[in-house]
Every structure is written in structure tokens, then in C-alpha cells.
C-alpha positions as CSV (number, residue, x, y, z in Angstrom):
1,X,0.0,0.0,0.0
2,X,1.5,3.1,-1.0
3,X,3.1,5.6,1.8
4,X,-0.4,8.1,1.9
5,X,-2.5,5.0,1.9
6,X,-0.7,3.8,5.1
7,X,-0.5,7.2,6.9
8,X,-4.4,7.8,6.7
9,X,-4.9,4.2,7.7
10,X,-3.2,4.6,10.2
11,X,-5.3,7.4,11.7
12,X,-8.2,5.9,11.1
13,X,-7.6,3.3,13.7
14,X,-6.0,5.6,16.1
15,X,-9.6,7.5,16.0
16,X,-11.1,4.7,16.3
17,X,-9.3,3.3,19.0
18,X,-10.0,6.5,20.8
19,X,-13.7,6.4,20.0
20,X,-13.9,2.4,21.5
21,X,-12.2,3.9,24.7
22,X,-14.9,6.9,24.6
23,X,-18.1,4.8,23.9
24,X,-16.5,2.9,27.6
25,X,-18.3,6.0,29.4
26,X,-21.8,5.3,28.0
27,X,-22.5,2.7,30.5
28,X,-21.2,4.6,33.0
29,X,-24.1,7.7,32.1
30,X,-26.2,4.7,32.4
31,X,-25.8,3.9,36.1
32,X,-25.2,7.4,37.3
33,X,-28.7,8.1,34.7
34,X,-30.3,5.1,37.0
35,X,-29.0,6.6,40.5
36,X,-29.7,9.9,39.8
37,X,-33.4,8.6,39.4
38,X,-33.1,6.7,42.5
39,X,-32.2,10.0,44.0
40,X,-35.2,12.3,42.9
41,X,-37.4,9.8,44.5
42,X,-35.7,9.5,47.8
43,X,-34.8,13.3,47.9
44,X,-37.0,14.7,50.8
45,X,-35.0,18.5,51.8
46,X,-34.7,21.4,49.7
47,X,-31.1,20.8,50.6
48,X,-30.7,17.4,49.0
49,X,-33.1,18.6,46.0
50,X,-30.1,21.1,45.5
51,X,-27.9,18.5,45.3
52,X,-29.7,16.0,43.1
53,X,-30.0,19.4,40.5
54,X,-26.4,19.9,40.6
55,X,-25.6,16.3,40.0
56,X,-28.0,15.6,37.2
57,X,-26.6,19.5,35.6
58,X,-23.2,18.1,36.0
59,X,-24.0,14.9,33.9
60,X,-25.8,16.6,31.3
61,X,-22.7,18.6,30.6
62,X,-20.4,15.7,30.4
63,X,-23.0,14.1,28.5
64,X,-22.4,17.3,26.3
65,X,-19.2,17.1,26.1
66,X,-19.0,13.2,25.3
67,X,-21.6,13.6,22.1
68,X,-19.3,16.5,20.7
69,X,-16.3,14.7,21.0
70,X,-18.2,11.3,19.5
71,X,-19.0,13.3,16.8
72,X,-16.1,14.7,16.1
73,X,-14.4,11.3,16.2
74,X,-17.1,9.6,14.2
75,X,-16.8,12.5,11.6
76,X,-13.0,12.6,10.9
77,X,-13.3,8.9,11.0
78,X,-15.6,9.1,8.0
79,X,-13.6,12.0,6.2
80,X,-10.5,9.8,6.5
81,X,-12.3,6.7,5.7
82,X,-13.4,8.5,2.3
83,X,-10.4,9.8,1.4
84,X,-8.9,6.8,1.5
85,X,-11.4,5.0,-1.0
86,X,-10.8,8.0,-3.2
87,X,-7.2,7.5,-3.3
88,X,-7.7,3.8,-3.6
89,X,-10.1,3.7,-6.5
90,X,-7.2,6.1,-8.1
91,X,-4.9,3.4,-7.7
92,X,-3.2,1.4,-10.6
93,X,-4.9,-0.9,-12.9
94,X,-4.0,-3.9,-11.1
95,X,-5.4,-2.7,-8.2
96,X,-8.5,-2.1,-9.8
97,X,-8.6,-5.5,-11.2
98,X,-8.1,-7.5,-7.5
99,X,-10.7,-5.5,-6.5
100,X,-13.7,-6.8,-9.1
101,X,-12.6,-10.0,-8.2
102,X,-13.0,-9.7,-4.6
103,X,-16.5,-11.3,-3.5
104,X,-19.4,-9.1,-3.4
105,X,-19.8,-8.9,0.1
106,X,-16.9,-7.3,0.7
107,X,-16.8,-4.6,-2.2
108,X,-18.6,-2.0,0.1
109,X,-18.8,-1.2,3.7
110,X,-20.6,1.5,5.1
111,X,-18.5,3.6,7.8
112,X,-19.1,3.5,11.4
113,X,-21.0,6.8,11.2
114,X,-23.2,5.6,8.7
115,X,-23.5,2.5,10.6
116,X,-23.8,3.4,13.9
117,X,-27.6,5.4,13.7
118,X,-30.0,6.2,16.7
119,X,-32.0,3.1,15.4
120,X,-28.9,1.1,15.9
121,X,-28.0,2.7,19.6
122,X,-31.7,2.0,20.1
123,X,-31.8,-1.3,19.3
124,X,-28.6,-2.4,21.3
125,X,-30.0,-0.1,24.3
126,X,-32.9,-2.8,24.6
127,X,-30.8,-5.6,23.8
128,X,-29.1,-4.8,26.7
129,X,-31.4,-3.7,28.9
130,X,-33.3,-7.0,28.6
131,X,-30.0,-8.7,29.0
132,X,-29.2,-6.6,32.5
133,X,-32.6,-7.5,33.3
134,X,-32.2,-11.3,32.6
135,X,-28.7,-11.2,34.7
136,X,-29.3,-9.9,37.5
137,X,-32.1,-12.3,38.3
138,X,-35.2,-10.6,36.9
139,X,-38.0,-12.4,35.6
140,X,-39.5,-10.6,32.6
141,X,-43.2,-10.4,31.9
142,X,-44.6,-13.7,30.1
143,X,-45.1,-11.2,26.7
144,X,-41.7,-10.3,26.9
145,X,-39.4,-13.0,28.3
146,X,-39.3,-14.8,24.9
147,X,-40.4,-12.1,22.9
148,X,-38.5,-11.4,19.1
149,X,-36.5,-8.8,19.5
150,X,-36.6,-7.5,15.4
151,X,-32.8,-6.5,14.1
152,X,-32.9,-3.0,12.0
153,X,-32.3,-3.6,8.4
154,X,-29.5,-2.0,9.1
155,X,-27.4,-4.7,11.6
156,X,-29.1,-7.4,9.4
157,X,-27.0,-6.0,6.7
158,X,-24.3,-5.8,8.3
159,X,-24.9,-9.9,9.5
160,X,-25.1,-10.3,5.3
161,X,-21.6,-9.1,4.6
162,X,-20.1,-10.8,7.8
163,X,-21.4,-13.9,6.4
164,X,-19.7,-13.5,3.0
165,X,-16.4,-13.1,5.2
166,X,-16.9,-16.7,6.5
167,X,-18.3,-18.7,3.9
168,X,-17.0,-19.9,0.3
169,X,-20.3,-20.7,-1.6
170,X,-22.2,-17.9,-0.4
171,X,-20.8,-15.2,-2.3
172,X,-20.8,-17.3,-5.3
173,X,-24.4,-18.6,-5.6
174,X,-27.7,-16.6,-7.1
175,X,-29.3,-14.7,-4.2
176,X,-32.8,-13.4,-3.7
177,X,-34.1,-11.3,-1.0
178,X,-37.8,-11.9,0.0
179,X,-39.8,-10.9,2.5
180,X,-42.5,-12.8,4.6
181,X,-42.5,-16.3,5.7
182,X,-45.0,-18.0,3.0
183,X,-43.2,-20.0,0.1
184,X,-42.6,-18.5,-3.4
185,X,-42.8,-19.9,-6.5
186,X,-39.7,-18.5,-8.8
187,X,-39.3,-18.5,-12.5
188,X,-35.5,-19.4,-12.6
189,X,-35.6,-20.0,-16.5
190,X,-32.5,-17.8,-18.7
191,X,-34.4,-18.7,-21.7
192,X,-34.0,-15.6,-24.6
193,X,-36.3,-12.9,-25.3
194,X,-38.7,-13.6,-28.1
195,X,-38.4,-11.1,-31.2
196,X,-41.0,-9.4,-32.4
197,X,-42.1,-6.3,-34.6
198,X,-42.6,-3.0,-32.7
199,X,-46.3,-3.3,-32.0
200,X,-47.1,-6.8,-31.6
201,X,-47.6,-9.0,-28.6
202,X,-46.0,-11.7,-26.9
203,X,-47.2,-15.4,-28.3
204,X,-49.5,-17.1,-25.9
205,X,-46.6,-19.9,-25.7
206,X,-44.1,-17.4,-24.1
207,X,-45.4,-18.3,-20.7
208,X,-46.7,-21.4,-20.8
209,X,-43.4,-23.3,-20.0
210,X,-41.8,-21.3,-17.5
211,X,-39.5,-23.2,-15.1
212,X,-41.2,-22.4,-12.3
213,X,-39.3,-23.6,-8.6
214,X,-40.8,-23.6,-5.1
215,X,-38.8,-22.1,-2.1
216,X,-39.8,-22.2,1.1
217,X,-38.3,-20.5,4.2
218,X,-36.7,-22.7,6.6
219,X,-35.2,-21.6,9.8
220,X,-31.2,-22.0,10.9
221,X,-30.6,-20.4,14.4
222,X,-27.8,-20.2,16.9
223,X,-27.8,-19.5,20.1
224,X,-25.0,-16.8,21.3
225,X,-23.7,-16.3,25.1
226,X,-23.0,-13.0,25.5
227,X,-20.7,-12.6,29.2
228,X,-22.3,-10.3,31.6
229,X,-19.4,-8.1,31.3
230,X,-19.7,-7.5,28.0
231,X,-22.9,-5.7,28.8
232,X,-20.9,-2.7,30.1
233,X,-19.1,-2.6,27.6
234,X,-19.4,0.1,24.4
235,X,-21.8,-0.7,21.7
236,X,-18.8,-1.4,19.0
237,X,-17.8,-4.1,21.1
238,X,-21.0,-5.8,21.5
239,X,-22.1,-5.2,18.2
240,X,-19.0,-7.3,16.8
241,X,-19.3,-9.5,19.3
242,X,-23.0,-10.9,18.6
243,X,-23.1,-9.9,14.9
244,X,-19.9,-11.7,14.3
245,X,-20.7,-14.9,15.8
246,X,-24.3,-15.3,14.6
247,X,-23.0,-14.5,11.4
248,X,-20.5,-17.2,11.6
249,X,-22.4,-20.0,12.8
250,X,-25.7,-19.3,10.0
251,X,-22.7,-19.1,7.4
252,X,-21.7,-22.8,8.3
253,X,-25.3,-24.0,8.6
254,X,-25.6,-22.3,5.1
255,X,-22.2,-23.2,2.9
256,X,-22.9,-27.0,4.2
257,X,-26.5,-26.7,2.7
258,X,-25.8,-25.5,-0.3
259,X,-23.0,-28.4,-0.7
260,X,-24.7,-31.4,0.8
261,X,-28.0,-30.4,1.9
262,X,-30.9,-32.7,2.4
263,X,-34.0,-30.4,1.6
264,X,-37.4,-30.4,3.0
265,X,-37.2,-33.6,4.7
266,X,-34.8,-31.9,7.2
267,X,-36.5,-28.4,7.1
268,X,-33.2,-27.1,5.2
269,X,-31.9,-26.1,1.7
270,X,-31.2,-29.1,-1.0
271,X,-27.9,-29.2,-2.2
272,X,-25.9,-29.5,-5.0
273,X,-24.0,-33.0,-4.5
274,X,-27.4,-35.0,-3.9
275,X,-28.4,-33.6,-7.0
276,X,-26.0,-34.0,-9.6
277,X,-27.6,-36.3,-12.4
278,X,-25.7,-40.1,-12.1
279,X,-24.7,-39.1,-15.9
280,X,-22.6,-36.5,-14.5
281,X,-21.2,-38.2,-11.8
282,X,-17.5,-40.1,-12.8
283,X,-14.8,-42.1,-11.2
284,X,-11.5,-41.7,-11.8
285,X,-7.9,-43.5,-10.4
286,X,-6.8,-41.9,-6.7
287,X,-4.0,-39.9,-8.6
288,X,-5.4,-38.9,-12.0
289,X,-4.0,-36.9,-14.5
290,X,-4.6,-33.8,-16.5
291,X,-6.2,-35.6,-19.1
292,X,-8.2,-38.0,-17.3
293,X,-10.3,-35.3,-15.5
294,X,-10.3,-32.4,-17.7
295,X,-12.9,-34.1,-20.6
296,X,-15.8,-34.5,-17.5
297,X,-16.0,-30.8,-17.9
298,X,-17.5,-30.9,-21.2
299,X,-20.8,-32.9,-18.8
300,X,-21.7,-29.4,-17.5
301,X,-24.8,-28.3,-19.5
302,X,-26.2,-24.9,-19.0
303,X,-28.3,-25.0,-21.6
304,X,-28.4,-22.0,-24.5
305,X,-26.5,-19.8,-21.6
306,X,-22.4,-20.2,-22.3
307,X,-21.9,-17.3,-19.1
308,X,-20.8,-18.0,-16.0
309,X,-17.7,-19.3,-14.1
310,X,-16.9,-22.5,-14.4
311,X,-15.5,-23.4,-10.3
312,X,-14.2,-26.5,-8.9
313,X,-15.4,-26.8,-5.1
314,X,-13.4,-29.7,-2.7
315,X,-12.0,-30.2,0.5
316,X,-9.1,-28.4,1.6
317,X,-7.1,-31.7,1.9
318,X,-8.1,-32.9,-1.5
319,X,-6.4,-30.3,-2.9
320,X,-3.0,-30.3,-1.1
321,X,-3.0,-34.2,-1.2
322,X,-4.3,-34.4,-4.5
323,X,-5.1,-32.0,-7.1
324,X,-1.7,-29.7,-5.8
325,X,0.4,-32.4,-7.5
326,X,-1.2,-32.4,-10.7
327,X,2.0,-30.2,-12.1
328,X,3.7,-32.3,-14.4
329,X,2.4,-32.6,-18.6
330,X,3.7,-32.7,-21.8
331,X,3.6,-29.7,-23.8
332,X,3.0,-29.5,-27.8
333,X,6.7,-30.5,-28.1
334,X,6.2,-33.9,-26.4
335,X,8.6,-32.4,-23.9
336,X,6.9,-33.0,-20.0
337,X,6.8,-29.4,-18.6
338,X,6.4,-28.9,-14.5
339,X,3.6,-26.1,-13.6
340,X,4.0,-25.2,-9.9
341,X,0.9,-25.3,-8.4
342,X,0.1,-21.4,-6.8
343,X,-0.5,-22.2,-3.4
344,X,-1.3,-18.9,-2.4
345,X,-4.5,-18.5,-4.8
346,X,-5.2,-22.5,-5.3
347,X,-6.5,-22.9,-8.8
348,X,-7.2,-25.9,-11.1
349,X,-5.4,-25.3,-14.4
350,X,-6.4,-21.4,-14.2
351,X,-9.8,-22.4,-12.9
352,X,-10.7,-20.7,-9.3
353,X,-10.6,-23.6,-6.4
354,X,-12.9,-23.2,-3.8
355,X,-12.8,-25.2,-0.4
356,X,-15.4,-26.9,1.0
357,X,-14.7,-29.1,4.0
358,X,-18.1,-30.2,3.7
359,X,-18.0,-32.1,0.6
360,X,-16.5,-35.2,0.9
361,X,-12.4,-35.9,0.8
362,X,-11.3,-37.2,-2.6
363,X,-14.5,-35.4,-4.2
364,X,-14.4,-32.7,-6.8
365,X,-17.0,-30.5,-7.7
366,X,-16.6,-28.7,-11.1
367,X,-19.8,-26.3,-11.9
368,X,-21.2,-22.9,-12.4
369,X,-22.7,-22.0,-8.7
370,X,-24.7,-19.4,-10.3
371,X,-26.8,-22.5,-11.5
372,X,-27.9,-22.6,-7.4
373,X,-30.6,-20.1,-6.2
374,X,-30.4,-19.0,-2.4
375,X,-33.8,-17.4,-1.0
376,X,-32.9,-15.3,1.8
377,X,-35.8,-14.4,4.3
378,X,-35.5,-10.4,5.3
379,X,-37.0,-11.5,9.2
380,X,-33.8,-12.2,10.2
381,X,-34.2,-11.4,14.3
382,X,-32.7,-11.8,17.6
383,X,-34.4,-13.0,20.7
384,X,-34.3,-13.6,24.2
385,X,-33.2,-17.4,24.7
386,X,-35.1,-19.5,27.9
387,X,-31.0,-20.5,28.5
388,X,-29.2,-18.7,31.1
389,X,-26.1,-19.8,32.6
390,X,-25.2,-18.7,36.4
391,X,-22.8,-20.5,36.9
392,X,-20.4,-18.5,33.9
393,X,-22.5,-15.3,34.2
394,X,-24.0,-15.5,30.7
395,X,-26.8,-14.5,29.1
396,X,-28.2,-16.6,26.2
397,X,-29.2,-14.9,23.1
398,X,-30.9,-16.5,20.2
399,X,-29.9,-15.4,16.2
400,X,-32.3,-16.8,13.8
401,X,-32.7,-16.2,10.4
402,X,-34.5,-18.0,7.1
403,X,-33.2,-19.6,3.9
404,X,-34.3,-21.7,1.1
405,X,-31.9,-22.8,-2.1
406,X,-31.4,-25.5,-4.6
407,X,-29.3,-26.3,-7.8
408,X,-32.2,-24.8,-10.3
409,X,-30.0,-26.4,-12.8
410,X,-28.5,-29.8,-11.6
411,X,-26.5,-30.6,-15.2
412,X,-24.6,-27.3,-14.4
413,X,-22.6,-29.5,-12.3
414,X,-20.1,-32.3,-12.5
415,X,-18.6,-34.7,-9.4
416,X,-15.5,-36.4,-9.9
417,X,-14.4,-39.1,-7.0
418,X,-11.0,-39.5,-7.0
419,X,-11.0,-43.5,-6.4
420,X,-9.6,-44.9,-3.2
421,X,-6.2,-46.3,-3.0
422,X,-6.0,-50.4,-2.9
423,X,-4.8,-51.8,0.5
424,X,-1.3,-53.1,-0.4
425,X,-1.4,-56.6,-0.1
């Protein structure tokens, strides 16, 4: 990164080091806001009703004093935050290039100004005051001891992109965003426009074979301890602390669906390895080469579309063990040439490798994953879990959100089983 680059990084995390120290003292307003209450009720004298004024006009002024200065943070952080994308998207061609082919997800982040909104400081405020509740022993009212807690569109954003930065498939795959909870029947069909002259209408026979698939809107949840100290802590820190882990554990439940998933019989998204056609399906010898794999790409069908990536999905071990090794061939000399593999960006003669450690060892999966259609649910939501443990000081939160997906177009994919090895005898 060039020399400016660095600099204004660099005070970008100072700031925002010294706003994560600031946002400390929010707590604290909260217990002295909680005393001070305590202390209207129970102030009798004219003497201690002086006192309680005083007190409450001294926090109001360091309240004052901490918004300013949390503005002022929150504001150079965004100038500086700018600035830097401005320089970067100035940046060299090549730059420019790793940049497209960086996953979606992590093309743009809003800034912790934008993020950080009164609906957001809201929404954590009764997170955690449900949470204070729960710990120190209250029992909430039966319509609000379980109740749904709804995220802002906002932090359920934010959960999105988190769980493109721990998942493989995800990023890859068609998404669509709907909301309620009833299921939808998608056209999924690429077929081409039909011609016609200016002022005529579409033939009758246009619609009448759509490829029309059902999604439905199963639920994948995880329930998060959050430490009782935590609670005092400043609203960047719990924020990344919940957002981060249910985004992790839904972006397992949903890379492993799309890869091996078992569909409505276990409430979850089919996948794309139980339905791979047996014509596309091929064996070949534990330590193939080249030329005995490359040929079973010429199974994937996509029908009249030729777009799209062609991706090969495996195991993290197959492809050190296995496919890593595949360096040696014969060029058009009849000379054997050694490739060595690039272990830093793993790639399958110049096609992108993607691991998987959910699909099987010795399994390859070669396809176009826009070929799989992912229905995410917008009521993604947090609630109060009927978990809490005492003995750790925790408090049990509950992340749930809702997904559908299936391979819309199973001969878009191809599985090749490297065989297994013969016992020596």
C-alpha cells in the first residue's frame, strides 16, 4: 500500500481506537442516569433537592461534552475513511482488477458513522437492557421473556456481509431477497427474449413453460452467550461481538446446505451434490492426471447460456493431497513441462478452487454455482433465549434467520471421485 495510503490508515484506527475507549463511558451515564433517578425519588429537603439538580446538571454537561467529542471522532473517522477510497479507487490498474474479483460482500462497507444510527444505539439499548434484566435475576413479563427482538435492516445487513467473510459458496451462488415467511414460486428460467415487430404482442406460448421452482423459508438459528461483562461494555464491542458470531455459525449451517444439503425432509436447503444427475457423476484412479479429468468438464450443461464461471469446489485436503500435485504434462513438443501449483491462490489449471470441508475428501466438484438459487428471508431477528447460565455469568441470546436454495440447474454440475487407494497386499 503506498506511503499516503498507510498514513491515513493509520489514523483511522488511532480515531477509532479512541472512540472504543470513549463509547466505555456510555455505561457509565447509564448507572449514574439510573442513580440519579433513584435520588429524585428518595430526595426529601430542599437541601438534598439542590444536590440531586447539581448532579443531574453536571452529567448533562459531560453528556455534552462526550456527544461532541463522538461526533467529532465519528466525523474525521468518515472524512479519513473517504479519502482513502478516493485514493484507492485512483490506484493502478492492477489494483483495480483484484478489487472486481474480490466477493461481493466485501466490495462496500458503510462507515461507522453511517452505521452506527440512533435506530442502531436503540436497538442495542434494549438488547441490553433485557439482557441486565435477565442477569441480574429478573423475571421478565410472560409477553416479553421470549419475545422477538426485530434486528434493524440496518445490523441485518451488516450480519449479510459478515457472512460473506466466512463462507465460500455464499458469495458465489444466485441470491434473492424476500420478504415474509409464506413460500414463493420462482421463474428461474434464462431462456431468450422472443423477437417481435414494434407493435405486436408476446405469443401465448411465451409463458406457458416457465421453469417455475418452489422455495420455502426454513429456519437456521444459533444460540449466542454474551458474558455479563460485556454488557458494560461500548456498543462497537457488542455489536461485533453478537453480529460476528451469529453471522458465523448461519454461514456454516448455510455453505454446508448448499453443498450437501438434504432439503425439505430436514426443514433445510437441497444441495448441490445430492443432485447431480448419475450421468454427471464419474470415477476416476486416486491420482489422476490432467487428461483424465479435464474431458468431465465438457458434462456441465447450461443449456443456450455459455456465461458464467466455471468453479471446482473440494476439500481443503483434496487439494494439497491431490489436485496440488497435478504439475507435471507434456507440452505441444512432447517435452513434459512442471507447472508449480500457486499455493497462495489454489487454482485448477487457471480455474478458481474453492474449499469446502463439507464435501467429501477425494471429491471434486466442477460447476457454475450461479446455476444454485439462495432465497434469503428479510426476518432475520434476535431473541431472548429461555438459556441462562449462572454459573459462567452468561446470558443466552438466540440469532435466527431464514433460507431456502437448490441447484435450479442440476447438469450445471459435475462430481469427480478420486478413487480410493488399494490396500497393499
Amino acid at each position: 500500500m503506498p506511503l499516503k495510503q498507510l498514513m491515513i490508515q493509520k489514523k483511522i484506527n488511532q480515531r477509532k481506537s479512541t472512540l472504543e475507549e470513549l463509547l466505555k463511558k456510555e455505561a457509565d451515564f447509564a448507572t449514574r442516569s439510573s442513580e440519579l433517578e433513584a435520588s429524585i425519588s428518595e430526595a426529601e429537603s430542599e437541601e438534598e433537592v439542590s444536590t440531586v439538580e447539581e448532579e443531574i446538571n453536571k452529567l448533562e454537561e459531560e453528556k455534552k461534552g462526550f456527544d461532541d467529542q463522538k461526533s467529532k471522532l465519528e466525523g474525521e473517522i468518515s472524512d479519513l475513511e473517504k479519502e482513502l477510497e478516493q485514493l484507492n479507487s485512483n490506484a493502478p490498474a492492477n489494483n483495480e482488477r483484484g478489487k472486481k474479483n474480490m466477493p461481493k460482500q466485501k466490495e462496500q462497507r458503510i462507515t461507522s458513522r453511517e452505521y452506527f444510527t440512533r435506530e442502531v444505539e436503540e436497538f442495542y439499548d434494549e438488547l441490553r437492557s433485557r439482557l441486565e434484566a435477565r442477569a441480574n435475576g429478573q423475571v421478565l413479563p410472560p409477553g416479553e421473556s421470549g419475545a422477538e427482538l426485530v434486528i434493524p435492516d440496518i445490523v441485518v445487513n451488516r450480519i449479510r456481509e459478515r457472512i460473506g467473510d466466512f463462507t465460500t459458496l455464499y458469495p458465489l451462488v444466485d441470491k434473492i431477497t424476500a420478504g415474509g415467511r409464506v413460500k414463493l414460486i420462482l421463474d428461474v428460467d434464462a431462456a431468450e427474449a422472443t423477437w417481435l415487430d414494434q407493435r405486436g404482442a408476446l405469443p401465448e406460448s411465451d409463458d406457458s413453460a416457465l421453469t417455475a421452482v418452489e422455495f420455502d423459508g426454513f429456519k437456521v438459528g444459533r444460540v449466542v452467550y454474551i458474558d455479563n461483562s460485556l454488557l458494560e461494555d461500548s456498543i462497537i464491542n457488542l455489536d461485533d461481538y453478537l453480529t460476528k458470531r451469529i453471522a458465523r455459525s448461519i454461514a456454516k449451517s448455510v455453505d454446508k446446505a448448499i453443498a450437501v444439503g438434504t432439503g425439505a425432509v430436514d426443514k433445510q436447503p437441497a444441495g448441490i451434490i445430492p443432485a447431480i444427475p448419475a450421468g454427471n457423476q464419474v470415477t476416476v484412479p486416486s491420482n489422476p492426471t490432467y487428461a483424465e479429468i479435464i474431458p468431465h468438464l465438457g458434462k456441465i450443461d447450461t443449456g443456450e447460456d455459455a456465461s458464467g464461471e466455471i468453479v471446482a469446489v473440494m476439500h481443503r485436503q483434496t487439494y494439497y493431497a491431490k489436485i496440488a500435485n497435478l504439475t507435471l504434462h507434456v507440452n505441444s513438443e512432447g517435452k513434459d513441462v512442471v507447472q508449480l501449483p500457486n499455493l497462495a491462490q489454489p487454482n485448477f489449471l487457471g480455474l478458481k478452487v474453492v474449499f469446502n470441508n463439507y464435501v467429501p475428501q477425494d471429491t471434486i466438484i466442477f460447476g457454475v454455482l450461479e446455476k444454485y438459487t439462495l432465497v434469503e428471508r428479510e426476518s432475520t431477528r434476535v431473541d431472548m433465549s429461555g438459556h441462562y447460565k449462572f454459573r459462567e455469568d452468561q446470558t443466552a441470546v438466540r440469532g435466527v434467520g431464514r433460507y431456502d436454495g437448490k441447484p435450479v440447474m442440476p447438469e450445471a454440475f459435475v462430481k469427480v471421485t478420486l478413487q480410493s487407494e488399494e490396500p497393499a497386499v
